[in-house]
C-alpha positions as CSV (number, residue, x, y, z in Angstrom):
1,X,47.1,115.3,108.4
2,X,48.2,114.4,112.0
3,X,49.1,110.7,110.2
4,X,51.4,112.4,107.8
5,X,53.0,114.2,110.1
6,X,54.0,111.8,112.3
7,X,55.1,109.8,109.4
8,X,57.7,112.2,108.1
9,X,58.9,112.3,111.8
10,X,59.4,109.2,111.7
11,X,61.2,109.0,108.5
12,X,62.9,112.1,109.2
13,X,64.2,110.1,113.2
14,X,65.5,107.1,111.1
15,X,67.6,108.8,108.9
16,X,69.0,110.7,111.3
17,X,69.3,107.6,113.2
18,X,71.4,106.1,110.6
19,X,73.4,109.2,109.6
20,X,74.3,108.7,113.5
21,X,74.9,104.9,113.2
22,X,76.9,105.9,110.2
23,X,78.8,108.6,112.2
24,X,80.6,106.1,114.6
25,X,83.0,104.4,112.0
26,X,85.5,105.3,110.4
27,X,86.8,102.8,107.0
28,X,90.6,102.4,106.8
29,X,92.4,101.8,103.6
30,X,95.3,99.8,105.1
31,X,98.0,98.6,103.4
32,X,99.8,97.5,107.0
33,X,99.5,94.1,107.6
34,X,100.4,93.8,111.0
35,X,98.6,91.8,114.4
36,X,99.9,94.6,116.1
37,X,97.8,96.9,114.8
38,X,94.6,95.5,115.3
39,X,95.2,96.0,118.5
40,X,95.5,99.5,118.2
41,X,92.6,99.8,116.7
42,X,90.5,98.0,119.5
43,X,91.9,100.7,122.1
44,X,90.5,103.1,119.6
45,X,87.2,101.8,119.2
46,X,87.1,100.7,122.9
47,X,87.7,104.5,124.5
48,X,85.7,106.3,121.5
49,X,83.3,104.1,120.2
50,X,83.8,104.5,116.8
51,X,84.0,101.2,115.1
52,X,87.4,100.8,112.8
53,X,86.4,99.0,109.4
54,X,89.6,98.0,107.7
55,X,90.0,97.8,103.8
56,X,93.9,95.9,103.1
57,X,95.0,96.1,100.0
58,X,98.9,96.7,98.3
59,X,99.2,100.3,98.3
60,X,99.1,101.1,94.8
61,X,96.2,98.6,94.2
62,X,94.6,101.1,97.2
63,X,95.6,104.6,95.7
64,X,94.1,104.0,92.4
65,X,91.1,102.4,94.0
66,X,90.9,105.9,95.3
67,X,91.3,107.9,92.4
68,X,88.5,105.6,90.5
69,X,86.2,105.7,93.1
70,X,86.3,109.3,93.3
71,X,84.1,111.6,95.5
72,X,81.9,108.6,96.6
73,X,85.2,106.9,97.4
74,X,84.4,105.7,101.3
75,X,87.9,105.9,102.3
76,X,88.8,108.0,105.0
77,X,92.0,107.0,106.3
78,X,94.5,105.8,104.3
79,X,97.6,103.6,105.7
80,X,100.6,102.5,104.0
81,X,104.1,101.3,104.6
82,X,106.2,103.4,102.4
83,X,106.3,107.2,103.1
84,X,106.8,107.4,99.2
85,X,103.4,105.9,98.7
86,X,101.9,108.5,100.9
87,X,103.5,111.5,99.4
88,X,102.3,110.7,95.9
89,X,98.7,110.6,97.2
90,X,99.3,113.6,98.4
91,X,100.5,114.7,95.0
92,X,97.2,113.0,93.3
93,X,95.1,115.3,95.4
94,X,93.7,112.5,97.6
95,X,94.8,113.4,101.1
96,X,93.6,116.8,102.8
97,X,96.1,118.8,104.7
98,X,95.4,118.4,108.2
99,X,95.6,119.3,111.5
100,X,94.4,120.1,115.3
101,X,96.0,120.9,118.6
102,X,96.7,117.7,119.7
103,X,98.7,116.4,116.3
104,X,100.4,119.7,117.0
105,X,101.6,118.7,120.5
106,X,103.2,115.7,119.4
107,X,106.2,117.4,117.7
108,X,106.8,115.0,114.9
109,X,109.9,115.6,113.4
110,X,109.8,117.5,110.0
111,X,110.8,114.9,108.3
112,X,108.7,112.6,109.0
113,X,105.2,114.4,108.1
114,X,104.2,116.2,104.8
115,X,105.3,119.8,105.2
116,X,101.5,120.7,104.3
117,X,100.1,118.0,106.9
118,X,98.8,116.0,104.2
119,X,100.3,112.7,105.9
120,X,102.0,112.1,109.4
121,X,104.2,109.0,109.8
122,X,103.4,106.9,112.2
123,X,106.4,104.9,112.9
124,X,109.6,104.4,111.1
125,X,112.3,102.1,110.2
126,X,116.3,102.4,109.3
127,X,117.5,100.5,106.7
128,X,120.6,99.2,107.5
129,X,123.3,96.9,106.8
130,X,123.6,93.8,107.8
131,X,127.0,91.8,108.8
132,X,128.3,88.1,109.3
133,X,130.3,88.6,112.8
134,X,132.6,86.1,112.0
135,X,133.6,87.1,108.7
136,X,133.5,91.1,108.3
137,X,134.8,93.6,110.8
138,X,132.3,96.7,111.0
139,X,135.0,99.6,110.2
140,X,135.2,97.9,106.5
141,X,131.7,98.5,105.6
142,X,130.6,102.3,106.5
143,X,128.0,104.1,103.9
144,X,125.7,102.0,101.1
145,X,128.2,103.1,98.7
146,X,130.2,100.8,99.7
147,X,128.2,97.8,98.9
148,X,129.4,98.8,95.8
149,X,133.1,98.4,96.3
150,X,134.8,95.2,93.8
151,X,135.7,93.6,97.5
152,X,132.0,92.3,98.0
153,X,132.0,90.6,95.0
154,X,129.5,88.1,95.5
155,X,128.5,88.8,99.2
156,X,125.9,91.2,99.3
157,X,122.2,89.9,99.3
158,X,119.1,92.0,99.3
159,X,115.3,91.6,98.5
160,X,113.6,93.2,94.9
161,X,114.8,95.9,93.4
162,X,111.2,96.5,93.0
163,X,109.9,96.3,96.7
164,X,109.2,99.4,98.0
165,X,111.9,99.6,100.7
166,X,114.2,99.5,97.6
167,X,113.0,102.1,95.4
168,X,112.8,104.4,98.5
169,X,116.6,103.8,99.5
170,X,117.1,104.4,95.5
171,X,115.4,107.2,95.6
172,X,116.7,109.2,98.6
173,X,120.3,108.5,97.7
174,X,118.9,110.2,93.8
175,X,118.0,113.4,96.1
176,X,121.6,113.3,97.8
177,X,124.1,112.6,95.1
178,X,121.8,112.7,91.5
179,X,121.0,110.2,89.2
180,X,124.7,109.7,87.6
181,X,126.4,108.7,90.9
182,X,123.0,106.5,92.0
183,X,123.1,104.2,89.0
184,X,126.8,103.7,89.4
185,X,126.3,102.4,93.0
186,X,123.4,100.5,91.5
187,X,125.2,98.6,89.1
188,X,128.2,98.0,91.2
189,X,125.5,96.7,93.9
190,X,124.2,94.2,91.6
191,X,127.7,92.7,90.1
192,X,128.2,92.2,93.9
193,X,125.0,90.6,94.8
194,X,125.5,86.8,96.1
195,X,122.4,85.3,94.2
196,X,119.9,87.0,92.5
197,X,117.2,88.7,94.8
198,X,114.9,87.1,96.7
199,X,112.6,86.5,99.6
200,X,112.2,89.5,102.4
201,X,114.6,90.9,104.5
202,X,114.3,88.2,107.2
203,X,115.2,85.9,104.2
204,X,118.4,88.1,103.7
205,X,119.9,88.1,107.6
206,X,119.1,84.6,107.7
207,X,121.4,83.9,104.2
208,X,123.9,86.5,105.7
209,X,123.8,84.4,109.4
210,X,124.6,80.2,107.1
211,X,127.2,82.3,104.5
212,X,125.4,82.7,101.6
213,X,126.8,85.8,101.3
214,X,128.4,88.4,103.9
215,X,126.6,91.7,103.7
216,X,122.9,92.5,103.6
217,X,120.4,95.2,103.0
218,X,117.6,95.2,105.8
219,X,115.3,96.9,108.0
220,X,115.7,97.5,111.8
221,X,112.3,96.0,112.9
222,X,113.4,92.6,111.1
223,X,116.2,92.3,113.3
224,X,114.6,93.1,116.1
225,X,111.7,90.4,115.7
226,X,114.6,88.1,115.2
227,X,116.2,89.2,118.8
228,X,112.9,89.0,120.5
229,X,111.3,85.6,118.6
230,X,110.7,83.2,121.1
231,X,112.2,80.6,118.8
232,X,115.7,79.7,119.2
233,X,116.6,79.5,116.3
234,X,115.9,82.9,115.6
235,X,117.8,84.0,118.3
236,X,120.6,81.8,117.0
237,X,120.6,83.9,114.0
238,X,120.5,87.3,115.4
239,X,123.5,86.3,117.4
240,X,125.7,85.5,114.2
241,X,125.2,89.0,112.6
242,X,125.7,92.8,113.5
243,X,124.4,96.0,112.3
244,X,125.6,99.0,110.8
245,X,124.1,101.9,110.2
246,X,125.3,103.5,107.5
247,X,126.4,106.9,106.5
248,X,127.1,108.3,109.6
249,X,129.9,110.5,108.7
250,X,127.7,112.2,105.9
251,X,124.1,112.1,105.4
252,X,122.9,109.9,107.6
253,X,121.2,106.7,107.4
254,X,118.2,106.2,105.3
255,X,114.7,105.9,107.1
256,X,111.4,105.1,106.1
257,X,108.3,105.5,107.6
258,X,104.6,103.7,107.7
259,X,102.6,106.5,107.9
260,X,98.5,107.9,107.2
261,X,96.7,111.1,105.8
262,X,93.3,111.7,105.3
263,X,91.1,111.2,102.4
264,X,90.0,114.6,101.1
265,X,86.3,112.7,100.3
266,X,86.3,111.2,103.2
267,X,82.9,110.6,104.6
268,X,83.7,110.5,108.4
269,X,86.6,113.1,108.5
270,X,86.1,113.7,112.0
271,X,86.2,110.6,113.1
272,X,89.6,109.8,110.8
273,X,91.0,113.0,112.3
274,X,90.1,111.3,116.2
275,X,92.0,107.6,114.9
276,X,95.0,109.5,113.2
277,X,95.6,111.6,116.7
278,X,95.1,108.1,118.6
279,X,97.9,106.7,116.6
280,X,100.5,109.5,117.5
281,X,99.2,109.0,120.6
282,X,102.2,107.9,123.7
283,X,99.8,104.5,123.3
284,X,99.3,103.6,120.4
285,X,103.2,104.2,119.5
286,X,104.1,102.3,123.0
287,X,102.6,99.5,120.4
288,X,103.9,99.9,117.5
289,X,107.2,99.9,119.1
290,X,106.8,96.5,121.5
291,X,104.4,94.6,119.5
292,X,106.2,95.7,115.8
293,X,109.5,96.7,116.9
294,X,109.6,100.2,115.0
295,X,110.6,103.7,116.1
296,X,108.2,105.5,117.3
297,X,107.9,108.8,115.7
298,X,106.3,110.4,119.0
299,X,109.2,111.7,120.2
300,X,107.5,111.4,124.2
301,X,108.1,107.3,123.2
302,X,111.3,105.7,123.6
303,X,112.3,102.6,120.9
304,X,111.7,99.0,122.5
305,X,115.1,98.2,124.9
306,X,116.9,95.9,122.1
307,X,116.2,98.9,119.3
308,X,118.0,100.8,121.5
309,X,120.8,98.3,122.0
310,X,121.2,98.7,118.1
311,X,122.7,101.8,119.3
312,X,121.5,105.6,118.2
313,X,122.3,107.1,114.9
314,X,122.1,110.1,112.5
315,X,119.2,110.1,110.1
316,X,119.1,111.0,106.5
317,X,117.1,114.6,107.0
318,X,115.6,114.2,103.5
319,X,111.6,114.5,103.7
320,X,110.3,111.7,102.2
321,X,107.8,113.5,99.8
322,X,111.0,113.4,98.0
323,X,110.8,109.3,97.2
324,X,107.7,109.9,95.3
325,X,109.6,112.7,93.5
326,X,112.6,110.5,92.4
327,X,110.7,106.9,92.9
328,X,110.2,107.1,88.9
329,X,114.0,107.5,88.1
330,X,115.3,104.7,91.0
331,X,113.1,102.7,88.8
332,X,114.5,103.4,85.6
333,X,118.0,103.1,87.0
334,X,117.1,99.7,88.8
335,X,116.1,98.2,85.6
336,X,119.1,99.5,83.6
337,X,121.3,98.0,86.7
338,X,119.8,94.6,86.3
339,X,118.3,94.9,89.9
340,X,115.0,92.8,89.8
């Protein structure tokens, strides 16, 4: 009797041995790919213990691993690049509203969470428009509608139509001027484009910086990578171009955001709750914004110095729950325009 006993103790200590083993992680669904970030994570692990497992993936490959996965899906945090990517797990029922006195504290702006806590950004990025110094005087080019304008026929380069950082542009200027007026600017966009799209933003600047074409669509972290390379000739090319930021006599300038939320099945969601609090935290977001040149979204953090020489700017107020909203039209109207 004694025997048994002491056996179902002992089976009884190892599973609660390995439910606490099991405790200290926490699995990522990461569509990030940044060095940067892995780095964050080790301060993490390092002052909590809890070991980070990371899962990458695109993030649509990663949302509908989700959804088939299901309850036993071991996602607990889920990571992605585009804050329209976020919001429509959060419309798919994926992400649980969260939140706890110390993601309260940090004050992120409104538009730049869910306004149900289902996600918080984590850093973001303006997308602005790039300019040959030598061949275009900033007062010419003031909003994206004017990439549009018959004068920039054949100057104005830009990545897939496609690519997330597109469709969510597309999308927010749907939700400020409507569907008729977007696919206007996206058809004049395209008969103005200087070669057909390709390549990533850095790719743009650097076709903007030899005159392939004079105007380009980019984000503010690509430039700044190119200011602070410690090649040369990346410097070289940062020094032939200037930034605008557009729309700052109306809406604002469009910004988009990597950001997380928690899986509702998650498995650990205390420990998801701990590493989403450590990456609001003053930092974590120090890192994001030296090692990744973003803008923090703690607003405790300054942006790294040459962000700031960029000089400030009005941002598009528009939540970006509304890119997953309108993310199906930009499509359709990116496709009519010819912008592939």
């Amino acid at each position: 009797m004694l025997a048994h006993k002491i056996a179902g103790l002992t089976v009884a200590f190892a599973a609660f041995a390995a439910a606490s083993v099991q405790a200290e992680e926490v699995n990522v669904y990461n569509s990030r790919h940044y060095n940067t970030d892995r780095a964050i994570y080790e301060t993490f692990t390092k002052a909590t213990g809890i070991k980070v497992n990371i899962i990458e993936g695109n993030h649509d490959e990663l949302i509908q691993r989700m959804k088939s996965e299901g309850a036993s899906s071991p996602a607990d945090l889920f990571i992605t690049v585009d804050a329209g990517r976020l919001a429509a797990a959060a419309q798919e029922g994926l992400l649980a509203p969260i939140s706890s006195p110390v993601l309260d504290a940090i004050k992120v702006p409104a538009n730049l969470k869910d306004p149900n806590n289902a996600w918080w950004g984590l850093s973001s990025r303006a997308r602005i428009i790039v300019y040959a110094k030598e061949r275009v005087k900033p007062e010419q080019v003031k909003t994206y509608e004017d990439l549009a304008k018959p004068e920039w026929k054949g100057q104005v380069l830009t990545r897939s139509g496609t690519h997330s950082y597109s469709l969510a542009l597309t999308a927010s200027m749907i939700d400020a001027e409507g569907e008729a007026k977007t696919e206007a600017w996206a058809k004049g966009l395209v008969a103005n484009l200087a070669r057909p799209p390709q390549g990533g933003d850095t790719d743009q600047i650097k076709a903007v910086a030899v005159g392939e074409g004079d105007l380009a669509l980019a984000n503010t972290y690509y430039v700044g990578k190119l200011i602070t390379s410690a090649k040369q000739e990346d410097r070289a090319v940062a020094e032939k171009v200037g930034v605008i930021f557009p729309n700052q006599d109306g809406r604002g300038t469009h910004v988009n955001l990597s950001g997380a939320g928690v899986v509702k099945t998650a498995p650990h969601p205390e420990n998801a709750r701990k590493l989403l609090e450590h990456l609001l935290s003053p930092e974590a977001q120090r890192m994001f914004a030296d090692g990744n040149m973003e803008y923090p979204v703690n607003p405790s953090v300054p942006p790294h110095p040459e962000l700031t020489k960029l000089g400030s700017f009005k941002q598009a107020d528009v939540n970006a729950a509304a890119f997953a909203e309108h993310t199906p039209a930009a499509l359709r109207i990116m496709d009519r325009a010819g912008w592939k």
